[in-house]
N, CA and C atoms as an extended XYZ file, in Angstrom:
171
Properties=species:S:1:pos:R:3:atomname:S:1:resname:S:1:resid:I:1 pbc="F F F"
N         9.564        8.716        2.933 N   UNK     1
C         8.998        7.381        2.728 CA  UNK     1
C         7.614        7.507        2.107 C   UNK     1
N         7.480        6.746        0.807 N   UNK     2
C         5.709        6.867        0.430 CA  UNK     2
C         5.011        6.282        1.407 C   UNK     2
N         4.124        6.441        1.433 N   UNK     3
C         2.890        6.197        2.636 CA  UNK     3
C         2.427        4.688        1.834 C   UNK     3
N         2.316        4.068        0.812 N   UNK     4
C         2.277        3.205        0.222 CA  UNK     4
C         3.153        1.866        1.371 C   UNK     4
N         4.507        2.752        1.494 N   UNK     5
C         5.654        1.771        2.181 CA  UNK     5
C         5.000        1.663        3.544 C   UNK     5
N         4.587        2.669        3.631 N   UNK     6
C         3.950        2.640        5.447 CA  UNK     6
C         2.930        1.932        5.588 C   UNK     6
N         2.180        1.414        4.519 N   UNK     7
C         1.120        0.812        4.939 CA  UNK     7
C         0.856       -0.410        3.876 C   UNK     7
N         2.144       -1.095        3.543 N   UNK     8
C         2.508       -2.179        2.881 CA  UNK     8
C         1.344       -1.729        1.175 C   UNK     8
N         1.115       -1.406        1.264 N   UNK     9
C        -0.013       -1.159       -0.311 CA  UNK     9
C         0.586       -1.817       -0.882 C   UNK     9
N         1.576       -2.724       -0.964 N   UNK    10
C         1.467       -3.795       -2.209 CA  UNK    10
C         0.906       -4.679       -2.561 C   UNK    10
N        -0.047       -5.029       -1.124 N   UNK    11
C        -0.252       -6.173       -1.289 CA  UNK    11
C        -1.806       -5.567       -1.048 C   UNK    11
N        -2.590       -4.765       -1.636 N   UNK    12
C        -3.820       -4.379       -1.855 CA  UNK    12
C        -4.232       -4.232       -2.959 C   UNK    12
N        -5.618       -4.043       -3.737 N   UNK    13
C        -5.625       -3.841       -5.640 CA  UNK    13
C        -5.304       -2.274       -5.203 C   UNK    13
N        -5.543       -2.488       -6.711 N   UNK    14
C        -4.056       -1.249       -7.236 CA  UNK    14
C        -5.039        0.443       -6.722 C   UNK    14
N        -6.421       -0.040       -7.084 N   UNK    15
C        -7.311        0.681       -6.726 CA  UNK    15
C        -7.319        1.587       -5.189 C   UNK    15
N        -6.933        0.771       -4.343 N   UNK    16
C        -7.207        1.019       -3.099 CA  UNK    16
C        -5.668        1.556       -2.754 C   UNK    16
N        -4.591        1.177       -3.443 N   UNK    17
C        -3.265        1.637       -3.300 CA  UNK    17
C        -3.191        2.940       -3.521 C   UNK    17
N        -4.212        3.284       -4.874 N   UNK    18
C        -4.589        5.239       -4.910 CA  UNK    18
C        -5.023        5.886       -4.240 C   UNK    18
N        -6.254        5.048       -3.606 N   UNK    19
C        -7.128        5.777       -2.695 CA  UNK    19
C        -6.352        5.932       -1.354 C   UNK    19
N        -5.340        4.883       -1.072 N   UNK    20
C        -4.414        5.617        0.589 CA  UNK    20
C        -3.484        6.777        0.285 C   UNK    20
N        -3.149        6.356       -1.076 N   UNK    21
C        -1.972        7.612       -1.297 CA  UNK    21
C        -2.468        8.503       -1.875 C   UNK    21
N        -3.783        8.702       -2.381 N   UNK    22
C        -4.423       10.330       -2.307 CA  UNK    22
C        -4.921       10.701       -1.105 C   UNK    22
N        -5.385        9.844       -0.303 N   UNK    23
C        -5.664        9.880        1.095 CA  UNK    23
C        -4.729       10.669        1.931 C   UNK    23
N        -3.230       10.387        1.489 N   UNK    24
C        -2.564       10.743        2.194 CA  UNK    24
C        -1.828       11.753        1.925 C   UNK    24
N        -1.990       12.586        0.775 N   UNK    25
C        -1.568       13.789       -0.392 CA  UNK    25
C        -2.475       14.625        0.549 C   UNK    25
N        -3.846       13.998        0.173 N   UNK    26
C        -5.100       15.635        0.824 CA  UNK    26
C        -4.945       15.389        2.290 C   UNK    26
N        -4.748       14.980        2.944 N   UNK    27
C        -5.155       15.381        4.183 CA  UNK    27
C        -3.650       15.534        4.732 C   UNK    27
N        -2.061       15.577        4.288 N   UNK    28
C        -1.153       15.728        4.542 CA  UNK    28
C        -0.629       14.808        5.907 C   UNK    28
N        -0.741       13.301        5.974 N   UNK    29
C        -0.751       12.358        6.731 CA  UNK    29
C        -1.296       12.721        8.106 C   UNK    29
N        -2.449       13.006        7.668 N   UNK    30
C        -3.629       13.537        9.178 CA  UNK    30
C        -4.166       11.687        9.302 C   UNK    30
N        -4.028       11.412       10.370 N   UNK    31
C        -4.489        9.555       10.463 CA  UNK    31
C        -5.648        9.478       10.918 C   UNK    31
N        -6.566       10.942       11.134 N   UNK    32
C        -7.457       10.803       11.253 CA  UNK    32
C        -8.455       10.023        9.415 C   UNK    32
N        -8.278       10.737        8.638 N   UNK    33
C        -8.677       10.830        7.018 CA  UNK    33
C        -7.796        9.558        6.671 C   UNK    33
N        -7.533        8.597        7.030 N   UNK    34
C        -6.901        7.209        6.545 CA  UNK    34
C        -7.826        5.926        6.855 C   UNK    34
N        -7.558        5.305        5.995 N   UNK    35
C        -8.896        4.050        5.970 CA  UNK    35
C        -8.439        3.188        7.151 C   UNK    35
N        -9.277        3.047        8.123 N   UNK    36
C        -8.977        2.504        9.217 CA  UNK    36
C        -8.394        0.968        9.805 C   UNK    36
N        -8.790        0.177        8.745 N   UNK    37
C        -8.370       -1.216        8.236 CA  UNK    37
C        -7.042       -0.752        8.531 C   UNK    37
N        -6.021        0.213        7.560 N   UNK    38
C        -4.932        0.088        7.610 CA  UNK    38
C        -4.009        1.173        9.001 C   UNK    38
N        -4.897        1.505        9.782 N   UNK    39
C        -4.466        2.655       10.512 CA  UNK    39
C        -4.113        1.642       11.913 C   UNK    39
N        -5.822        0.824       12.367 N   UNK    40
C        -4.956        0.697       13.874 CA  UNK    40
C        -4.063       -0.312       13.727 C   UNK    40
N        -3.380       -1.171       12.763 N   UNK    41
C        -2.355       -1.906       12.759 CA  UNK    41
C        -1.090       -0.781       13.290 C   UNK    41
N        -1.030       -0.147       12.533 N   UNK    42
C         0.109        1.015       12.459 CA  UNK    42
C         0.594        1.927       13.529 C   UNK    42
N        -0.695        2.076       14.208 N   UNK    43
C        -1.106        2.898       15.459 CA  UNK    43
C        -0.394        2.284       16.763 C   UNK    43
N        -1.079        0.807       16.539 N   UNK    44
C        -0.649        0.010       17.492 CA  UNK    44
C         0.372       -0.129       17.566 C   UNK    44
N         1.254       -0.324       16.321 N   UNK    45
C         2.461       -1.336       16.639 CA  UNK    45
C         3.516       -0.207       17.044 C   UNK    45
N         2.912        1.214       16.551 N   UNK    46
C         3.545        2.418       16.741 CA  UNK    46
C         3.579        2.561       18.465 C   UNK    46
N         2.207        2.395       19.088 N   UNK    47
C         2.011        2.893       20.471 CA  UNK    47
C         2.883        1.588       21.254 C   UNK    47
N         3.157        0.152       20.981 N   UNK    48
C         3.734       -0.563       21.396 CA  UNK    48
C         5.201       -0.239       21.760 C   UNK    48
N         6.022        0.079       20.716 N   UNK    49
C         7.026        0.725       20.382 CA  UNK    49
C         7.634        1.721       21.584 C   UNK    49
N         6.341        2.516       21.302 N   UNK    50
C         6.878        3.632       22.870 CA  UNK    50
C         7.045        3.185       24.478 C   UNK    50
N         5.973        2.288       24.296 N   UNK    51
C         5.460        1.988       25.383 CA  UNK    51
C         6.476        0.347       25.956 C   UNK    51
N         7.031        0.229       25.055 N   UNK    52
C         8.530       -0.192       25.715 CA  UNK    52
C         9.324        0.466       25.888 C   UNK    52
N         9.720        1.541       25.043 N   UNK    53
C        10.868        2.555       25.167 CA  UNK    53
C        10.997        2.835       27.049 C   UNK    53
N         9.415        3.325       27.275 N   UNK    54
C         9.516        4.141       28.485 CA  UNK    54
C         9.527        2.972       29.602 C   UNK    54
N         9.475        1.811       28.926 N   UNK    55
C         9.632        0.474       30.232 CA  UNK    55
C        10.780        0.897       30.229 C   UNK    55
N        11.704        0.462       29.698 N   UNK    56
C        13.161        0.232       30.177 CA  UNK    56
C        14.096        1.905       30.370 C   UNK    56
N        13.290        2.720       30.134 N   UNK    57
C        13.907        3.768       30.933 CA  UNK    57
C        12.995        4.014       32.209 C   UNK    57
């Protein structure tokens, strides 16, 4: 999946669509080195995710 898809970049200028996806080339999707605007959305909805899983088991 491009990291573009992961972090909707379509709907950012085109500019800033380079800067996540070189962002995410050099640092080899380390989420530390990702622009943070687009991280704790992702983080969250990621840590949400689990954190139902382990409710219902």
């Amino acid at each position: 999946m491009a990291p573009k898809d992961k972090l909707e970049g379509d709907a950012l200028p085109i500019s800033q669509q380079a800067y996540i996806y070189r962002t995410y080339l050099e640092a080899d999707n380390t989420v530390a080195l990702t622009p943070k605007s687009t991280d704790n959305g992702f983080i969250f909805s990621l840590l949400m995710v689990v954190l139902k899983f382990q409710g219902i088991i």
